[in-house]
C-alpha positions as CSV (number, residue, x, y, z in Angstrom):
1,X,0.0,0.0,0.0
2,X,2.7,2.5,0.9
3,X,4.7,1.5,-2.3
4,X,1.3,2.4,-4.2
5,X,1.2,5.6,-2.4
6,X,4.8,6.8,-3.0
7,X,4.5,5.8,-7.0
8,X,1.4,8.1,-6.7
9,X,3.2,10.9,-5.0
10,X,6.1,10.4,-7.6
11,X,4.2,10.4,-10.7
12,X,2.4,13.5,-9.3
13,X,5.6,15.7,-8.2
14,X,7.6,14.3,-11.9
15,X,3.9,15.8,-13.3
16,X,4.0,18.6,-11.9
17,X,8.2,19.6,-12.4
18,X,7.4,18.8,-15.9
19,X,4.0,21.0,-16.5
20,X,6.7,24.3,-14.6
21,X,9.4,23.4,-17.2
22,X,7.4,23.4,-19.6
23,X,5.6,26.4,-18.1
24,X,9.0,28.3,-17.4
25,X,10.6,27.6,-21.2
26,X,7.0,29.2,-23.0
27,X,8.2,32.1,-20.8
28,X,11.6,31.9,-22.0
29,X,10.9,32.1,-25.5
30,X,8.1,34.5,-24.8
31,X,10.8,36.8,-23.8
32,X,12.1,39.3,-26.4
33,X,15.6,38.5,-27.7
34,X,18.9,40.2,-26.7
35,X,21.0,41.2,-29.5
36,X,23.8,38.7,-29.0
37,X,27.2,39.4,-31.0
38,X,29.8,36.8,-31.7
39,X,33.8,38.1,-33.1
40,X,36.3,36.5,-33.9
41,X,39.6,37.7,-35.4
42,X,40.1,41.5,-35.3
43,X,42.5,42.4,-38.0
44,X,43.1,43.6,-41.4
45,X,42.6,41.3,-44.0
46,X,45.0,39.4,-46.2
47,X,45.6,38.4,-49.7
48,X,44.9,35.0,-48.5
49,X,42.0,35.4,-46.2
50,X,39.2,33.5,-48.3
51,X,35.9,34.9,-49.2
52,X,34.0,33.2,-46.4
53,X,37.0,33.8,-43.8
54,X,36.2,37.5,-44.4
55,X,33.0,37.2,-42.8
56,X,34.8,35.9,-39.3
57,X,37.4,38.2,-39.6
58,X,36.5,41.9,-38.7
59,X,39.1,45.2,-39.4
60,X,40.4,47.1,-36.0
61,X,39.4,49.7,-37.5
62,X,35.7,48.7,-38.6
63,X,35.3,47.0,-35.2
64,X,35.9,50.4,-33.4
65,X,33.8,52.1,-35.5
66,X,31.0,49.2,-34.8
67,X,31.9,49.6,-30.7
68,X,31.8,53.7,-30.8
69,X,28.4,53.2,-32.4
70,X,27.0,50.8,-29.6
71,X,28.2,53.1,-27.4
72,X,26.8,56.6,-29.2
73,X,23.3,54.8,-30.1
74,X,23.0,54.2,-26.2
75,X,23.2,50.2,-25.5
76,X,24.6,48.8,-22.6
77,X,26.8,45.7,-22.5
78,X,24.8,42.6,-20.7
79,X,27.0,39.5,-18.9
80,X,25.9,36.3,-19.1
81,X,24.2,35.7,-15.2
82,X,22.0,39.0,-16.4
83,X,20.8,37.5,-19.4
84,X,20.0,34.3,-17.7
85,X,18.0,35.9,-14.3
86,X,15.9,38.3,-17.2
87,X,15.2,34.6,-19.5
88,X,14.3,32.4,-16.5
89,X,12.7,35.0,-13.9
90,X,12.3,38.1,-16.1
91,X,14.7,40.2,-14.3
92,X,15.4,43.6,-15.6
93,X,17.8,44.8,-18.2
94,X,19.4,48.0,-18.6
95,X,17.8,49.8,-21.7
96,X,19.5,48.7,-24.9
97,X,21.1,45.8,-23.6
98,X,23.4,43.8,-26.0
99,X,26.1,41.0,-25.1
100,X,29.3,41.4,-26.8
101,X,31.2,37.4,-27.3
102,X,34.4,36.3,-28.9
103,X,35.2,32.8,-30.0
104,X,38.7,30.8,-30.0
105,X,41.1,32.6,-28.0
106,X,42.8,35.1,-30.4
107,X,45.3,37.5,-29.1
108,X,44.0,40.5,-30.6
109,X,40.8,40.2,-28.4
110,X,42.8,41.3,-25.5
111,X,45.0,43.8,-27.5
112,X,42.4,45.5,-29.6
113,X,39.0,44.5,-28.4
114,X,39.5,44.6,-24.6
115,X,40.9,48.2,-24.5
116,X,38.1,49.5,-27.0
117,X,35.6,47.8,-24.7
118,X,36.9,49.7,-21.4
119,X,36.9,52.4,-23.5
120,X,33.1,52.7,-22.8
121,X,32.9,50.7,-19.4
122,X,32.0,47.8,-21.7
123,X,32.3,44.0,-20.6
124,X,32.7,40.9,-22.9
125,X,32.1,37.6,-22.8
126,X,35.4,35.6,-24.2
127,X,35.1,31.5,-24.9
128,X,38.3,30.2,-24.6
129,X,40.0,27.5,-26.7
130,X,42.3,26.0,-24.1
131,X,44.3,23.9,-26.8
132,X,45.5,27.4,-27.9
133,X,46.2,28.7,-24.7
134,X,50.1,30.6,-24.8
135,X,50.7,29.5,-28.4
136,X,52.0,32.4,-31.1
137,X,49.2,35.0,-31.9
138,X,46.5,33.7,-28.9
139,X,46.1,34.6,-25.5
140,X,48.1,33.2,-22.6
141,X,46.1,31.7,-19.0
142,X,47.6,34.9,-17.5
143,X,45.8,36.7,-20.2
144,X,42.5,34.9,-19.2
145,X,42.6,35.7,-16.0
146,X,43.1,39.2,-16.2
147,X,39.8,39.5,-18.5
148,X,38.0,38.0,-15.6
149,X,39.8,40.0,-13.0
150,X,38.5,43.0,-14.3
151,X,34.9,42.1,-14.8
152,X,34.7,40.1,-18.1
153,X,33.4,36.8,-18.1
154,X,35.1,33.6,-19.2
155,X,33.0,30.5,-21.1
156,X,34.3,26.9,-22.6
157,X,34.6,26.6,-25.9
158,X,36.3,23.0,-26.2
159,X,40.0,22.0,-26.3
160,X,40.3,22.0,-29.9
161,X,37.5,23.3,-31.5
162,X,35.7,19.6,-32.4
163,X,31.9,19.8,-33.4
164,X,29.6,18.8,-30.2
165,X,27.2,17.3,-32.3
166,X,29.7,14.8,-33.3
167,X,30.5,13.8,-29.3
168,X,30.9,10.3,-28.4
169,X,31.1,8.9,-25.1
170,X,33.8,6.2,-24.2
171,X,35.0,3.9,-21.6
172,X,38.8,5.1,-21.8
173,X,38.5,8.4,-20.4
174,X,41.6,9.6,-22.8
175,X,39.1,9.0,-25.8
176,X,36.2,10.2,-24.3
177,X,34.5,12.9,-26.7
178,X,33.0,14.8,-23.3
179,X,36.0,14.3,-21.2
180,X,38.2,15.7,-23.7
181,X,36.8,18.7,-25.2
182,X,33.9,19.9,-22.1
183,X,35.4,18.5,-18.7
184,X,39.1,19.0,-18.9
185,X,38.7,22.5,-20.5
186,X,36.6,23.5,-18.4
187,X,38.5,22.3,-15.2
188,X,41.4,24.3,-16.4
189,X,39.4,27.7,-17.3
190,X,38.1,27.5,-13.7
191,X,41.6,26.9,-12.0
192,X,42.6,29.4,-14.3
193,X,39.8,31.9,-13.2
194,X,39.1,30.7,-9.8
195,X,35.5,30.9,-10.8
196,X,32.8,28.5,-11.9
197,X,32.1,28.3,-15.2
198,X,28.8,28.3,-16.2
199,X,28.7,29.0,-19.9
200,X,29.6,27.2,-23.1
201,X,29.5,28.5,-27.0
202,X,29.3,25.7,-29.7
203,X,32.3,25.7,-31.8
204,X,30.8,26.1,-35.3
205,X,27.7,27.2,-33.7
206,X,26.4,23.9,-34.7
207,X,25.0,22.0,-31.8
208,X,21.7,18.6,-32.2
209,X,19.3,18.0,-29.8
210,X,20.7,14.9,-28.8
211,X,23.7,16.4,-26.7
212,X,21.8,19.2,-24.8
213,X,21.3,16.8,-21.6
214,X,25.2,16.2,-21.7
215,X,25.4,19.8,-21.3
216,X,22.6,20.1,-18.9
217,X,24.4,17.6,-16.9
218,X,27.4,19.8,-16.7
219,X,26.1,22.3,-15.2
220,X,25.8,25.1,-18.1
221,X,23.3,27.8,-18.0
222,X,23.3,29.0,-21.1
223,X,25.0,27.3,-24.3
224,X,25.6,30.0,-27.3
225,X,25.2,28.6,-31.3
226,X,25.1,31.3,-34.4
227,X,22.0,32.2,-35.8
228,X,19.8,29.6,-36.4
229,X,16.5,29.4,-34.6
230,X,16.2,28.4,-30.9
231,X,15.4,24.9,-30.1
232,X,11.8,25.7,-28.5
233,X,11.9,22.7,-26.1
234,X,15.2,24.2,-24.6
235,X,15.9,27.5,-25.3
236,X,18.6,28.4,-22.9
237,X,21.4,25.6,-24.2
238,X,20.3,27.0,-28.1
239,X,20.7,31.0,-27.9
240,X,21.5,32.9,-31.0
241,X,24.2,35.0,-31.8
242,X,24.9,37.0,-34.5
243,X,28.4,37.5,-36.8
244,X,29.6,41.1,-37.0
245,X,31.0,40.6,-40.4
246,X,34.3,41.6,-41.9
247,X,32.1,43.1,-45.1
248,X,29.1,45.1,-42.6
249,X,29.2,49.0,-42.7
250,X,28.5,50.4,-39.3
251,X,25.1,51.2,-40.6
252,X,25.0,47.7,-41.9
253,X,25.5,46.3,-38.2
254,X,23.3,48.8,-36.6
255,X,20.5,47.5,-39.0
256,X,21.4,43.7,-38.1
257,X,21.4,44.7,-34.0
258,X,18.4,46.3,-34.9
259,X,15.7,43.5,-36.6
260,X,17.8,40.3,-36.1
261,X,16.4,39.3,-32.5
């Protein structure tokens, strides 16, 4: 009889968790978008930078035209615990808000981007390759941490840029897909910080459904892919960015912070 009772009370409570999830992620995507921006090299262009390259690789001196903007049109830089209290509670947001991220670890993110930012009393959020970590034209841990000393925030981004939606799970830890490229990285960002970290960008931007409770698991808040549409059943592991490309005018970018969220 008691067994019959607890099964009861269980199927009830798993009811009801499920009805608020479902509940809380309507609200979620209810929720007007953030403009969410995603850079990753920041220099001139070369003979040998290919067509598509060009669209990942943004001028200095475009990018501070693109920042000065931000800053002139009135938008305030967002962090990452903001955006995630205004998705999942409906916190409030500074007016304009916008979240500024950069991918894979490049040196001239803390030599051109980082002073531009405190420029304006910007913050940025900076998703760290380790494999790169101290090599020629990338950032060093020392580097890292000194983002997130002064009030940037640090996400995972992998060891070595491998797809997530390829992941594979293992019994030799040294082969392990999740091991290699999520727990180890991650482990070193946070000795590296001294700070949990609770946020992940897909390399690529390409992530499947599949792997989302892998991530889950792991504690992420929020996982950041490119600019396809958000996964409605789990909206927080799928938000969109946005490329500031190499080719965008700063009237071009205005229009794409403008109407893409």
């Amino acid at each position: 009889m008691l067994k019959q009772i607890f099964s009861v009370l269980s199927i009830g409570l798993l009811g009801t968790f499920a009805a608020q999830a479902q509940d809380n992620t309507a609200a979620i995507m209810a929720r007007k978008q953030v403009p969410v921006i995603c850079y990753h090299q920041i220099r001139d262009w070369r003979p040998t930078d290919s067509k598509t390259a060009k669209d990942y690789i943004i001028p200095p001196a475009a990018f501070r035209e693109h920042i000065k903007m931000l800053a002139d049109s009135g938008y305030h830089t967002i962090l990452p615990d903001q955006l995630y209290a205004y998705l999942t509670k409906g916190a409030p947001l500074p007016s304009k808000p916008i979240m500024l991220t950069f991918d894979d670890t490049d040196l001239d993110q803390f030599e051109v981007a980082r002073p531009e930012l405190k420029k304006y009393g910007f913050k940025g959020v900076y998703f760290i390759m380790t494999v790169s970590l101290g090599r020629p034209h990338y950032m060093s841990s020392a580097q890292v941490k000194q983002l997130s000393d002064e009030g940037n925030v640090i996400g995972s981004h992998t060891w070595d840029h491998h797809m997530v939606s390829k992941y594979k799970h293992d019994p030799n830890p040294k082969k392990d897909d999740w091991v290699i490229q999520i727990d180890k990285p991650t482990k070193k960002l946070e000795d590296i910080t001294g700070k949990k970290i609770d946020y992940f960008a897909y390399p690529f931007g390409i992530w499947n459904k599949t792997n989302l409770p892998e991530l889950r698991k792991r504690g992420f808040k929020i996982a950041f892919q490119l600019a396809d549409k958000r996964y409605p059943e789990d909206p927080l592991l799928t938000v969109r960015r946005i490329l500031d490309s190499g080719y965008w005018t700063t009237k071009t970018f205005g229009n794409s912070v403008r109407h893409s969220f």
